[in-house]
C-alpha positions as CSV (number, residue, x, y, z in Angstrom):
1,X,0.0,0.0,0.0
2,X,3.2,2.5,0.9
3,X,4.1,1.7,-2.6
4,X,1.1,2.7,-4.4
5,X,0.6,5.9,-2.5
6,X,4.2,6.4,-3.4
7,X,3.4,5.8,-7.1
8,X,-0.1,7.8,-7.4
9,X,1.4,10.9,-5.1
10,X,4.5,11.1,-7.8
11,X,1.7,10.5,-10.7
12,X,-0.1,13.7,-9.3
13,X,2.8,15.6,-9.3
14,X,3.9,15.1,-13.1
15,X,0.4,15.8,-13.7
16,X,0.4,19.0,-12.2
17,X,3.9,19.5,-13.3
18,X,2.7,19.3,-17.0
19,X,5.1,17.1,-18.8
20,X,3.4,13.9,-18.2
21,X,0.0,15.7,-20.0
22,X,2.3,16.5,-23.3
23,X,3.5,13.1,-23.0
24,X,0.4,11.4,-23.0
25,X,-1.0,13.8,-25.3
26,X,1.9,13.3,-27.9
27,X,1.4,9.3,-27.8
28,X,-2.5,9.5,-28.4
29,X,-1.4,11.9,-31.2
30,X,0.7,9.1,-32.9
31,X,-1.2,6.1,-32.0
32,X,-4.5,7.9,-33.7
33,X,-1.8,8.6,-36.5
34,X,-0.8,5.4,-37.0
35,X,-4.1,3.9,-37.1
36,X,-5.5,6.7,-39.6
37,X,-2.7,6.4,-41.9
38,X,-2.9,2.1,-41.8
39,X,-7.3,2.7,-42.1
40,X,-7.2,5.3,-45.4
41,X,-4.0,2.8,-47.0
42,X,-6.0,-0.5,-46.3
43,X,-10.2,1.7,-47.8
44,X,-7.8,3.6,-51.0
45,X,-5.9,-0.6,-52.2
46,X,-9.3,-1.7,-51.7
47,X,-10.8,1.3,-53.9
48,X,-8.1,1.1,-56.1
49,X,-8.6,-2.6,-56.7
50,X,-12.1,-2.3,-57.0
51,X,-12.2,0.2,-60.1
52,X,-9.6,-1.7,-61.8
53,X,-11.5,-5.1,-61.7
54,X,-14.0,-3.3,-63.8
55,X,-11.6,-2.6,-66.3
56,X,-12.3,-6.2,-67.0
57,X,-15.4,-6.7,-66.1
58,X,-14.7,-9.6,-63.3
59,X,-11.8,-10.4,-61.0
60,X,-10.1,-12.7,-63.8
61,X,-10.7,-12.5,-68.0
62,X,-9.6,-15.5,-70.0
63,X,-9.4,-14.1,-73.1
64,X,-8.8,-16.4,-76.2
65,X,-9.3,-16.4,-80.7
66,X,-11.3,-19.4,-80.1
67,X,-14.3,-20.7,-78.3
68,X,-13.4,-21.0,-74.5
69,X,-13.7,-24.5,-73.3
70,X,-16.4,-25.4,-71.1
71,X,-13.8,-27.6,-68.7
72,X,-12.9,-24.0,-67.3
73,X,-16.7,-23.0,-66.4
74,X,-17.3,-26.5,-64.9
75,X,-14.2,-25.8,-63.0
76,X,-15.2,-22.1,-61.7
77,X,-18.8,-23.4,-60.7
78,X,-17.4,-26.2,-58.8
79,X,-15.3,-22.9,-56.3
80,X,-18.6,-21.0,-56.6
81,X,-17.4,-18.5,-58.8
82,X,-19.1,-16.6,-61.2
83,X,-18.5,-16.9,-64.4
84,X,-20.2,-14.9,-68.1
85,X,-19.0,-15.1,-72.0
86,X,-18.3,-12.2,-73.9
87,X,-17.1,-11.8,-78.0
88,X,-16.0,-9.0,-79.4
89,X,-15.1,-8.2,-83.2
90,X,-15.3,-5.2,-85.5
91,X,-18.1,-5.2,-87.9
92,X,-20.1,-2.7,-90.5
93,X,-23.9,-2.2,-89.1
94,X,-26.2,-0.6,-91.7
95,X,-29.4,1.8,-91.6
96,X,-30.6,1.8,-95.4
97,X,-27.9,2.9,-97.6
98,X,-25.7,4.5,-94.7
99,X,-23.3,1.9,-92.9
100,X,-20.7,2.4,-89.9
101,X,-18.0,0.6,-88.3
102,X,-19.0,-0.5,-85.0
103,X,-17.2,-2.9,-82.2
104,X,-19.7,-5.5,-81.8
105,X,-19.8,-7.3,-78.3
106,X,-21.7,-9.5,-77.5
107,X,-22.4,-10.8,-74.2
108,X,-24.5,-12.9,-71.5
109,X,-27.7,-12.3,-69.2
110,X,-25.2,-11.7,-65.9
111,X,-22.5,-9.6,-67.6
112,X,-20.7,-7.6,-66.1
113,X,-19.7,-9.1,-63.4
114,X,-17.8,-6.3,-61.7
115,X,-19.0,-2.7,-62.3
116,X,-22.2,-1.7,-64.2
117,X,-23.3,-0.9,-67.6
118,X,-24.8,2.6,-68.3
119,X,-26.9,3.3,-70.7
120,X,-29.9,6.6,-71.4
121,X,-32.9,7.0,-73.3
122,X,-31.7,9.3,-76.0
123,X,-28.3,10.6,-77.0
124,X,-25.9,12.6,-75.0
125,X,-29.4,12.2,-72.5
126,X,-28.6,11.2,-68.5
127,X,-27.6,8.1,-68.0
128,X,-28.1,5.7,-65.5
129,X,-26.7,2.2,-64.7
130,X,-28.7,-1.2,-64.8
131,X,-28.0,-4.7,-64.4
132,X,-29.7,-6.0,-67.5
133,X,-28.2,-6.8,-70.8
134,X,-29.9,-6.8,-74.9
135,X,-33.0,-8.8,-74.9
136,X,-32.9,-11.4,-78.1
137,X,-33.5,-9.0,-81.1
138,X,-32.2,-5.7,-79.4
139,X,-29.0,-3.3,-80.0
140,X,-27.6,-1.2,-77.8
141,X,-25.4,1.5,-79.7
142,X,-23.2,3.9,-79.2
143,X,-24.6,7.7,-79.5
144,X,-22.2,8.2,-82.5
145,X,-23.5,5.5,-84.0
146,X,-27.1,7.2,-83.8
147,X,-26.0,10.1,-84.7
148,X,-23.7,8.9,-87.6
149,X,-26.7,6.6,-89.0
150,X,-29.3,9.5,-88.1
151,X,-31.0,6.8,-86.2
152,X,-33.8,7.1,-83.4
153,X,-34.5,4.8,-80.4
154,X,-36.8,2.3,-82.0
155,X,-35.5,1.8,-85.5
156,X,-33.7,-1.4,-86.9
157,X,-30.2,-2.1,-88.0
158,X,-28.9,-4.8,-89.8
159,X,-25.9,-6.5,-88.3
160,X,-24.7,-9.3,-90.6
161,X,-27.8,-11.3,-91.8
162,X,-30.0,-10.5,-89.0
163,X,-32.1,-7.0,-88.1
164,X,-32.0,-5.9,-84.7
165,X,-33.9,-3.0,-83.1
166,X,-32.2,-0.6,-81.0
167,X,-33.4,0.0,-77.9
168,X,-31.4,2.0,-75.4
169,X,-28.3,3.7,-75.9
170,X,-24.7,2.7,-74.5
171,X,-23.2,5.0,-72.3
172,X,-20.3,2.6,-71.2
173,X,-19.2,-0.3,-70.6
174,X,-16.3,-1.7,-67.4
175,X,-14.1,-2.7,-70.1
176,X,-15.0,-1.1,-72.7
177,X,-11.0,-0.3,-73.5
178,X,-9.7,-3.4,-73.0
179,X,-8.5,-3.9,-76.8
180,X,-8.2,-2.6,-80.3
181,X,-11.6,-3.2,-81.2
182,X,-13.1,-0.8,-78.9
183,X,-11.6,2.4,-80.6
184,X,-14.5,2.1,-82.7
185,X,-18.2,3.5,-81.4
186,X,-19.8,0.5,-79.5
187,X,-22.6,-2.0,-79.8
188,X,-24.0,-4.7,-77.5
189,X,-25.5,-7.5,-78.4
190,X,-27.0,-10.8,-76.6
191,X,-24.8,-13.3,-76.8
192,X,-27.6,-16.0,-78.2
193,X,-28.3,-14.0,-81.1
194,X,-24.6,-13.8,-82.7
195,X,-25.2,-17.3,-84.2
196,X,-27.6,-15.6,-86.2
197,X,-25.7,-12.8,-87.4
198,X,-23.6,-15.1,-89.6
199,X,-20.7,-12.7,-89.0
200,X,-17.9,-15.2,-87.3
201,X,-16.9,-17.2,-90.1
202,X,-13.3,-19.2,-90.2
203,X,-10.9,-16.4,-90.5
204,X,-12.8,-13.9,-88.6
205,X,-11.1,-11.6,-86.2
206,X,-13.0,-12.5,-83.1
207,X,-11.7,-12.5,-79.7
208,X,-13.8,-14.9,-76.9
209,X,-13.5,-13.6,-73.4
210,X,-14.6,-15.7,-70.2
211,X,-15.5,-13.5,-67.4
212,X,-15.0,-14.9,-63.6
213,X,-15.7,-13.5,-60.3
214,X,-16.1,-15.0,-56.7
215,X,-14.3,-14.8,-53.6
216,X,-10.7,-14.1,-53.2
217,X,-9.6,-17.6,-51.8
218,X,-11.6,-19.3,-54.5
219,X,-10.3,-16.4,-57.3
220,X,-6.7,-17.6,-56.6
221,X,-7.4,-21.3,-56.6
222,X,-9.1,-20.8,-60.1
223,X,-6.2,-18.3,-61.4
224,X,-3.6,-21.7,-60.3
225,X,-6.0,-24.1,-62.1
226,X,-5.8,-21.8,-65.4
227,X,-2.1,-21.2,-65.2
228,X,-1.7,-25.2,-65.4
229,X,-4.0,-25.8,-67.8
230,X,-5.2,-22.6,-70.0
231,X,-3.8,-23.5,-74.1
232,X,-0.8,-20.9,-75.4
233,X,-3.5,-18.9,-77.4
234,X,-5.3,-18.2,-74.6
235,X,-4.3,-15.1,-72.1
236,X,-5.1,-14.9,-68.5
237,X,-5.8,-11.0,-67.3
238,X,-6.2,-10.3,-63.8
239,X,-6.1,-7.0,-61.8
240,X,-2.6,-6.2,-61.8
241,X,-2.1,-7.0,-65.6
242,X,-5.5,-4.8,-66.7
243,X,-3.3,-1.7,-67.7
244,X,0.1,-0.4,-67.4
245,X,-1.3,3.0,-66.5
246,X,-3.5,1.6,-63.8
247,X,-0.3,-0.8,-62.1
248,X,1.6,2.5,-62.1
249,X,-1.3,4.8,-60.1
250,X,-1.6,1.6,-57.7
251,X,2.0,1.8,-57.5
252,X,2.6,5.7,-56.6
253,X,-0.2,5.5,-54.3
254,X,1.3,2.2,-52.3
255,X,4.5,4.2,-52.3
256,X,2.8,7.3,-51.0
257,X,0.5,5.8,-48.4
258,X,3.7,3.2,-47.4
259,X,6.1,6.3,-46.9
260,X,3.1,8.1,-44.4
261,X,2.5,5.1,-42.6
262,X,6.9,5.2,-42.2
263,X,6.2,8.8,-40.9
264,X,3.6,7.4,-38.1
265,X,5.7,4.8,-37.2
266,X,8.9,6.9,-36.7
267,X,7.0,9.3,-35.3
268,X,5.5,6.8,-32.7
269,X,9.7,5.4,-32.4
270,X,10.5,8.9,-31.7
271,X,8.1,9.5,-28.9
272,X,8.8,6.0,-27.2
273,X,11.6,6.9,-27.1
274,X,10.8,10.2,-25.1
275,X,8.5,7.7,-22.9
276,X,11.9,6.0,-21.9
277,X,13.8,9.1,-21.4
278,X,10.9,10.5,-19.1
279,X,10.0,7.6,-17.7
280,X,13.9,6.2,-16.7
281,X,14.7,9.1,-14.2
282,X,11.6,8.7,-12.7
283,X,11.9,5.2,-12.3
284,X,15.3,6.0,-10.6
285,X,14.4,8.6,-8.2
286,X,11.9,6.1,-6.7
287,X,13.9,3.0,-6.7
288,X,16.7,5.4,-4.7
289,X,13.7,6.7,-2.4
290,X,12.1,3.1,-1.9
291,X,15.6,1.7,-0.8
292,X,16.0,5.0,1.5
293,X,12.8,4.4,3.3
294,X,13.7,0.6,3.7
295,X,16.8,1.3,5.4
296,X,15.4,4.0,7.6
């Protein structure tokens, strides 16, 4: 009981003194810091990673000149993933007599799987996302496109041998730059009515796109499984290969937010260390008065 008297009277006085206050106050300042600094790095990777797996639409994109084998859906629905088929070529659509390039996509009923696709009810209008694709016998185009073909919401295109009638127009797409055929106005398509188009023909510059999304455990069990057995034509995308310039803004920010969270930590080094300093003579002034009163 001496003992803690001894310790709460000398806690008093460095109260009142003022130093143990600035102390105290100094390592709330860099613990709050630290903890700020290690919250906003851990909500910006997970921003950052988030906007860039809608650069391709899902948290992994298979992307291939051929059909993609079934084995690797069977295989993504066995982790619970999911999983959607897109194709993408350049094509000529017509209105009458006038015609236009166009990148023709087309994909399935839960596409995207990341992101959203935007589209408005007239061109240049306000657009707003929705998590529907083409019905069988729709377009979506690009508002070039409509303004190119002099087109309005409700007419029909051809697209290969088939006439489709265009029904809303594309605003954007998640990956909507994630090759050469996209420089060219856009237009989306169901995937079950490209058979009937007649456009992919032996020769034809295609590219077939699996889409897969799930859990990260699962995610990286499935990216292993296609690294051992995806074919040399076919290319496996992930986050960190989705663009150079998006690798090098995760990169400056992870340097950025790493260097601050140095800062904290020296800064939370540099007042421990002022802890010892304070605390040691302090600690030596009562050992030499507790061994005083003992041999009193």
């Amino acid at each position: 009981m001496r003992a803690l008297r001894f310790a709460l009277r000398n806690l008093w006085r460095d109260l009142k003194s003022g130093e143990l206050s600035v102390l105290l106050l100094a390592l709330l300042v860099a613990v709050l810091s630290l903890t700020a600094v290690g919250f906003f790095t851990s909500r910006i990777t997970q921003g950052v990673r988030a906007q860039a797996m809608e650069v391709l639409a899902g948290d992994l994109r298979l992307e291939a000149p051929t059909p993609i084998p079934a084995k690797y859906f069977d295989e993504a629905r066995k982790l619970g993933l999911s999983s959607a088929r897109v194709v993408s070529f350049p094509t000529a659509i017509f209105s009458g007599e006038l015609s236009q390039l166009a990148a023709l996509n087309a994909v399935t009923a839960n596409y995207p799987l990341r992101g959203h696709l935007r589209i408005a009810d007239a061109p240049f209008g306000v657009p707003r996302t929705t998590d529907h694709v083409p019905g069988r016998g729709e377009v979506w185009i690009d508002a070039r496109i409509i303004a190119q073909l002099k087109l309005e919401l409700g007419a029909m295109l051809r697209i290969g041998e088939s006439s489709f009638r265009v029904t809303e127009v594309l605003d954007y797409r998640p990956d909507q730059g994630t090759g050469f055929v996209n420089l060219a106005p856009a237009a989306l398509l169901n995937y079950d009515d490209i058979a009937a188009t007649q456009l992919i023909q032996p020769g034809s510059r295609a590219t077939y796109a699996a889409l897969f999304a799930g859990p990260p455990a699962a995610v990286a069990d499935f990216r292993e499984f296609l690294g051992k057995t995806k074919a040399p034509g076919e290319r496996l995308r992930d986050v960190e290969e989705s663009s150079r310039q998006l690798n090098s803004a995760i990169d400056r920010a992870s340097r950025f937010l790493n260097l601050a969270s140095l800062a904290s930590v020296l800064l939370a080094s540099s007042l421990a260390l002022l802890a010892l300093a304070f605390a040691l003579p302090q600690l030596i002034r009562m050992t030499r008065k507790a061994m005083k009163a003992r041999t009193a």
